[in-house]
C-alpha positions in Angstrom: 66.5 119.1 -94.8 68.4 117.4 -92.0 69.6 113.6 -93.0 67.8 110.4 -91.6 68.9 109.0 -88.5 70.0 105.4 -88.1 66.8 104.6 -86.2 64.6 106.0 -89.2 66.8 104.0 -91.7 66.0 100.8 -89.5 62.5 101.2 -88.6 61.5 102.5 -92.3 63.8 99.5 -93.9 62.3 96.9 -91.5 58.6 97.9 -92.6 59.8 98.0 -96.3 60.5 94.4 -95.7 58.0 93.0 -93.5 54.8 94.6 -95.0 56.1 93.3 -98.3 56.3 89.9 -97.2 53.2 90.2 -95.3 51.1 91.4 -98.2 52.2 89.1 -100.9 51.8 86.3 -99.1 48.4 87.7 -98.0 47.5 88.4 -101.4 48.7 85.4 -103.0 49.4 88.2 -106.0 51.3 86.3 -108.9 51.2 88.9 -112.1 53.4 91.2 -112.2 50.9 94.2 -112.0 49.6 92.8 -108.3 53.3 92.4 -107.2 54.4 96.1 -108.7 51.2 97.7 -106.7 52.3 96.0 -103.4 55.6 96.8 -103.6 55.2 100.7 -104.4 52.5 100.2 -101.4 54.9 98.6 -99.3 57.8 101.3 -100.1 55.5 103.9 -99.3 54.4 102.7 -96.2 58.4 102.5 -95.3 58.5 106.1 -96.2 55.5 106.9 -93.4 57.0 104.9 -90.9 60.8 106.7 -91.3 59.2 110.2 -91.1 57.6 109.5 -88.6 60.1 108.2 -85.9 60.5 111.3 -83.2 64.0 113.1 -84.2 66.1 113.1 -81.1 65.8 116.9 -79.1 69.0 118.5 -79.4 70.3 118.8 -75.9 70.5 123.0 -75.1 72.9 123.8 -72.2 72.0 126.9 -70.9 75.2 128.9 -69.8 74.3 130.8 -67.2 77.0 133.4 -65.6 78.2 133.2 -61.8 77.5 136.0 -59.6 81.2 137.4 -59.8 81.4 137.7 -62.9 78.0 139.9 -63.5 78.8 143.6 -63.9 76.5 146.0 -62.5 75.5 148.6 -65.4 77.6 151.3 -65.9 76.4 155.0 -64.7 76.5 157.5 -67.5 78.8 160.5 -66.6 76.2 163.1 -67.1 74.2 161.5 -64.0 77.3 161.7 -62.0 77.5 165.6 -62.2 81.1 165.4 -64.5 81.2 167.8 -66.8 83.7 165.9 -68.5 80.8 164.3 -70.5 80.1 166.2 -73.8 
């Protein structure tokens, strides 16, 4: 499993935060129980958000080989009329 990247760390942190904030003060929740469910709602949405963040495409240079330096298939002996070839 490859490891987060900074930008997942930030945007799943930032929602963590701000949806937390936003709901409790929305919910005016004051036992324990309301403030326990938003939370775990709140760290799961953070969760969504991180996994979701498109992972950077690994860049794929493409070596290609100059015409010099392509060699023409060798011819087998036998074609050649050798009788060298066993």
């Amino acid at each position: 499993m490859p490891r987060p990247t900074a930008a997942q760390l930030a945007y799943g942190s930032c929602t963590v935060i701000f949806s937390t904030f936003a709901m409790l003060l929305l919910s005016q929740a004051s036992s324990s129980v309301g403030i326990a469910v938003i939370a775990v709602a709140a760290l799961a949405l953070g969760l969504l958000v991180a996994m979701t963040v498109p992972l950077p495409k690994s860049r794929v240079v493409a070596m290609s080989r100059p015409a010099e330096q392509t060699a023409e298939e060798p011819v087998p002996a036998v074609a050649t009329g050798s009788k060298t070839a066993a």
